[in-house]
N, C-alpha and C positions, 0 to 999 in steps of 0.2 A: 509306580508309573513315571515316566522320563517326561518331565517339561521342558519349556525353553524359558531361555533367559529372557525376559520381559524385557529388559532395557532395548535389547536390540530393534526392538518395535519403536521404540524413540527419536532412533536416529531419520535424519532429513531423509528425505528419499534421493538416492541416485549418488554415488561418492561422487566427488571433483570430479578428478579425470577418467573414471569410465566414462562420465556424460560426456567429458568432452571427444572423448571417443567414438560416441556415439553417434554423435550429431556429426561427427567429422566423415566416420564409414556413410552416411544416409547424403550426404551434399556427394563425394565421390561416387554414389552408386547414381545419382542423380546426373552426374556430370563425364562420361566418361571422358579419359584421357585427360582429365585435367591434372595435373601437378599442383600439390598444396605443398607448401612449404610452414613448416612449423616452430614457432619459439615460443613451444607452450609451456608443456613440461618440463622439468629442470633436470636433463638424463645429459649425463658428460657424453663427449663423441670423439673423444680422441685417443689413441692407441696410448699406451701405456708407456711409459719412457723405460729407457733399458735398463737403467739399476732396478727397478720394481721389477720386470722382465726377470733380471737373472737372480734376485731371490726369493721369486715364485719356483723357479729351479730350481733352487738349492733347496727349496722345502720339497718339491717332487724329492730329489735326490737322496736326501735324508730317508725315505722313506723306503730304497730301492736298496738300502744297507742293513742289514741286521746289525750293524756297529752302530747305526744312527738312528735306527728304527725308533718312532712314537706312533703312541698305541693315544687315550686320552691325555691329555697334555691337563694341567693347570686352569681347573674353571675360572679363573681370575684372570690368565692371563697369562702368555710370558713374561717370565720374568724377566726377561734381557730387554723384552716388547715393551714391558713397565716401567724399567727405568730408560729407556728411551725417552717414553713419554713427561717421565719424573723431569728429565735435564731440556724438553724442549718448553717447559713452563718455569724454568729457571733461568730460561731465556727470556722471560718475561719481567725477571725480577721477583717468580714465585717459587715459593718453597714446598714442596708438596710429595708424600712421600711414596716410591712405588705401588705399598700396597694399599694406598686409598684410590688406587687408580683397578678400573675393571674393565677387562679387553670381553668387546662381546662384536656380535653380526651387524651392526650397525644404530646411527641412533633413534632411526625409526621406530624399531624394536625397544630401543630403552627407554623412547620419551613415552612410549604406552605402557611399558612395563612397570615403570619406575614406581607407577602413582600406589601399586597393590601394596608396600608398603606400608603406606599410610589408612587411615580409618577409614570407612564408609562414609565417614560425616563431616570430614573434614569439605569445608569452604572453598571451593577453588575459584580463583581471577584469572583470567586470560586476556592476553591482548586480545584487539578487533581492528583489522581483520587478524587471523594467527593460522599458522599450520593444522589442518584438519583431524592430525592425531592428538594434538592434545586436548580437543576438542571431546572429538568421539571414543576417546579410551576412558575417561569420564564419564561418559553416558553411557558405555557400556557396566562399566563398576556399578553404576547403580548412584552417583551422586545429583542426578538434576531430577526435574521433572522432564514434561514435555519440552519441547518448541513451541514460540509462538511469536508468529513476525520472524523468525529465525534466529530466535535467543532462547537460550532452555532456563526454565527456571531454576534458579538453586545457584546460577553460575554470577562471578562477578564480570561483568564486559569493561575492559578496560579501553575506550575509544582510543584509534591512531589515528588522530585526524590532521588535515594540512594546516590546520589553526594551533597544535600541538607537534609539529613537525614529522608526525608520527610515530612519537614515541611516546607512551602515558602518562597520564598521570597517577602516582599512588593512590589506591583505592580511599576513599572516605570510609569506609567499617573495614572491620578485621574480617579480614583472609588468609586460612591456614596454608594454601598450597595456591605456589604466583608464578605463573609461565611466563619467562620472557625469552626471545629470540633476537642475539643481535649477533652479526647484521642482520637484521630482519628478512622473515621468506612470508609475505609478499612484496612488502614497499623498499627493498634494499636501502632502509636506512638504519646506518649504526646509534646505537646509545653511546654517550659521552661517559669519561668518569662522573661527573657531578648527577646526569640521569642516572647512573645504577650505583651511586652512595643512596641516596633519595630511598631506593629501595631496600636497600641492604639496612640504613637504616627504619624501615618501616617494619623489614622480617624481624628484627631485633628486636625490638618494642613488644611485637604482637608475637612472638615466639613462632613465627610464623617458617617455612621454608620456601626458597626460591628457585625454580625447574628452570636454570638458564641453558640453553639451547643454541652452544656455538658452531655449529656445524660446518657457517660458512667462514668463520672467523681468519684462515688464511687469506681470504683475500683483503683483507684490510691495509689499505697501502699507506692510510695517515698514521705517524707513529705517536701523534697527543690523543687516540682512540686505541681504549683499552680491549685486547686480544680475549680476555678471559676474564669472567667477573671477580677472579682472585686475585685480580691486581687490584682490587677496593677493600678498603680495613675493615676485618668484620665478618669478609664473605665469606671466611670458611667455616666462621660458627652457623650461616641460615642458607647457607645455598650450596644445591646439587650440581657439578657440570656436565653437560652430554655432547659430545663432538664423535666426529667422522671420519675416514679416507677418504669419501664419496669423490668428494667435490675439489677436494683438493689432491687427490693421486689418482682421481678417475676409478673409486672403486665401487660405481655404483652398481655393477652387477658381483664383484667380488666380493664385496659384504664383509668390512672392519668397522670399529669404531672403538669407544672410551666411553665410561663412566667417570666421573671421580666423585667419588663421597666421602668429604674429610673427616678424621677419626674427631674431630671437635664439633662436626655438626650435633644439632640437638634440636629437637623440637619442644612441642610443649610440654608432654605427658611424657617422654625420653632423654634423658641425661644424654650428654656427650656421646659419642660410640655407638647406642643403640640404632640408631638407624643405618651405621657403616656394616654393623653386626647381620641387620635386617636384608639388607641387599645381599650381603655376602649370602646367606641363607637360601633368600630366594635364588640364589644365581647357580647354585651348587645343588639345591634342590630341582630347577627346572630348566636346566642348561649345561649340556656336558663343555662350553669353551668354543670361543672359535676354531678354523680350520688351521690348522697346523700349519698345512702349505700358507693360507692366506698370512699368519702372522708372519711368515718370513718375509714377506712381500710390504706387509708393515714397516717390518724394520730396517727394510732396504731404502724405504721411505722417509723415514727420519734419518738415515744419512747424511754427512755433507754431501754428497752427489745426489744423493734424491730430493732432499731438500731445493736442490738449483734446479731441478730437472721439471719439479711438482712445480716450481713459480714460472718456469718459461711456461709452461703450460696454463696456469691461470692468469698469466699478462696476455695471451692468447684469447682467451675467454672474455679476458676487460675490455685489448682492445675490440673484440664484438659489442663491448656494452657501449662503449663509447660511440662507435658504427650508430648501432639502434637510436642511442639517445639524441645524438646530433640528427639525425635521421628526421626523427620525430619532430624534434624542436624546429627543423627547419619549414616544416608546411602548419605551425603553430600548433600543434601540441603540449601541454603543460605534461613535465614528465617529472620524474623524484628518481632518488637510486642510483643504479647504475655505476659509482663512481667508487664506492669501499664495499662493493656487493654485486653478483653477478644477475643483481634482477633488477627492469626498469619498471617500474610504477607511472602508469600516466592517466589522466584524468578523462574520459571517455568524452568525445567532443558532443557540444551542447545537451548537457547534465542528462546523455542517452542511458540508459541504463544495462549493465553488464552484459547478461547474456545477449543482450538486444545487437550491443556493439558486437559482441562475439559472431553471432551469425553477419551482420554489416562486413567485417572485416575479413569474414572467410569468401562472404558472395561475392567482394568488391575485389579485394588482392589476392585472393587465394593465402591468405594467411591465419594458421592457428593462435590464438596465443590463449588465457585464462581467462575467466571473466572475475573481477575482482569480488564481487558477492560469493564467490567460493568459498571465501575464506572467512565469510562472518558478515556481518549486517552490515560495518561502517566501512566495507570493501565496495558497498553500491554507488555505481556511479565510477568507478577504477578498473584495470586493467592491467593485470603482469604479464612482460615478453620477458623471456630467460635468453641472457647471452649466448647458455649451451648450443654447440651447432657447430658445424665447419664454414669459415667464417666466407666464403665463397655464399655459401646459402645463405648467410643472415642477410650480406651484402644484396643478394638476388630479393629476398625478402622485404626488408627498408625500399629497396629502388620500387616495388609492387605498390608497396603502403602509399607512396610520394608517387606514382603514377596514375594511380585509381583509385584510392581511396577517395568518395568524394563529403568532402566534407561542409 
């Protein structure tokens, strides 16, 4: 007889953004003709620059030749794709070698993927608030109990609070498996070197590993704020990295991204290797590789010319965040972010509570944005607007907030 997976019954009811979906289609059916402008979601909106353009061609192209023809390609990756990637983190000052690097559909997919890995029992800490998959790919495996107050049991919550600048602190008990995201997606705020030695050295101690999640990491414009947590001594014996095209070549519907798992990572019960072994496995077993065409489009993006093409394009996105935040700031809003991260963080006026603010700000400006409880317990009371947007509309948007908003 076919059962279902019990975990699935664990999860909160209603993900993030269908609710917000939801409650957005029921105010327009309510309201016709009105125009909502939205900076909720974090979906890039700008066309693609033209070296990424014409090596998405040349991967069509390739494919239009029996001289050039590819059939499966490399579940790891390409290789030209991989050390691409090898030499744009040796721009960093990091050493790290093509094939610890793993080209897949993005890192949406890998930050849920990644956990299967590891044991059923292993401990996991997350930030709070933190992105909802690393969240609920865990509770789907089978690692927490219920909910309760909106905390599963079994899990460590690592508070981001503005007394903490929102970035945590290391847990007090061991924990086998530690999510961090920096720059961070909700509060756009980056960790320092000294916040992820802190850590690095706590994985070390505890044999512990660390799921770091640099996805927005190009937009980081201060150069004393470290890119990749392998610019810290240490990280490549306890920590995994997961990064994107998404957000920085606009490839959120094209679907690229990286792994990298250094062949010196280890955990507790696993020497060295084994767990670079372990991915490899899972990755060749449940993943024929990305799109052939999409990696040429990859690596047109690490070019010099993609690479200038990909930052005009996220100075574009900044200045939106700069727009929003000044925005905010000016009718007294307490805001965070925004400034090495394309998300503004701000404090829901008089300690209103998220969703509350959510519907407030949709009825009052016609404005989408997140309600910060989305993202975990210590999100109440918070609010994320995503610079994503053409900046014509964020501009129309901010002016809404500072007209009608009443506060």
């Amino acid at each position: 007889m076919a059962t279902l997976n019990p975990n699935y019954g664990k999860l909160e009811a209603g993900y993030l953004f269908p609710e917000i979906g939801r409650r957005t289609r029921e105010f327009l059916a309510a309201h016709p003709g009105v125009t909502v402008m939205r900076l909720g979601i974090g979906n890039t909106t700008e066309p693609l620059p033209p070296s990424i353009i014409e090596g998405l061609r040349r991967g069509v192209d390739k494919l239009a030749k029996v001289e050039t023809y590819t059939g499966y390609g490399d579940e790891q990756g390409n290789a030209e794709l991989r050390e691409a990637l090898a030499g744009r983190y040796a721009g960093y000052g990091v050493t790290l070698e093509p094939d610890e690097f793993f080209v897949s559909d993005g890192a949406k997919p890998d930050s849920a993927n990644i956990q299967s890995i590891f044991g059923a029992d292993n401990i996991v800490a997350v930030q709070d608030p933190a992105y909802p998959v690393y969240v609920d790919s865990n509770v789907i495996a089978g690692r927490t109990g219920r909910a309760v107050h909106g905390q599963y049991d079994g899990f460590i919550y690592m508070p981001c609070t503005r007394e903490n600048g929102f970035f945590p602190d290391v847990p007090s008990r061991k924990a086998d498996l530690v999510y961090l995201c920096s720059p961070n997606n909700p509060t756009g705020t980056v960790a320092t070197k000294e916040q992820l030695a802190g850590f690095v050295a706590y994985a070390l101690k505890h044999k512990a590993v660390i799921i770091f999640d640099a996805a927005y990491a190009a937009y980081i414009a201060d150069p004393a704020l470290p890119r990749t947590i392998y610019e810290i001594d240490g990280a490549r014996d306890c920590a995994i990295e997961i990064n994107s095209f998404s957000k920085e070549a606009g490839f959120t519907g094209v679907r690229l991204g990286w792994t990298v798992v250094p062949r010196t990572l280890a955990c507790e019960d696993g020497e060295p290797g084994a767990l670079h072994r372990l991915w490899f496995r899972r990755q060749t077993t449940m993943f024929n590789g990305a799109s052939n065409i999409v990696q040429e489009g990859g690596r047109a993006a690490l070019s010099e010319t993609g690479r200038r093409e990909c930052q005009a394009i996220i100075d574009y996105y900044m200045t939106n965040a700069k727009v929003i935040r000044e925005g905010l700031e000016s009718i007294g809003i307490e805001v965070f972010g925004g400034v090495n991260a394309p998300y503004i963080w701000m404090a829901t006026p008089g300690g209103m509570r998220s969703w509350e603010f959510f519907d407030k700000l949709l009825h009052e400006a016609y404005v989408v944005g997140t309600p910060g409880s989305g993202f975990g317990p210590s999100g109440e009371g918070y609010f994320r607007l995503s610079a994503f947007g053409h900046a014509d509309d964020v501009k129309r948007a901010v002016r809404s907030i500072q007209e009608n908003l009443k506060l």
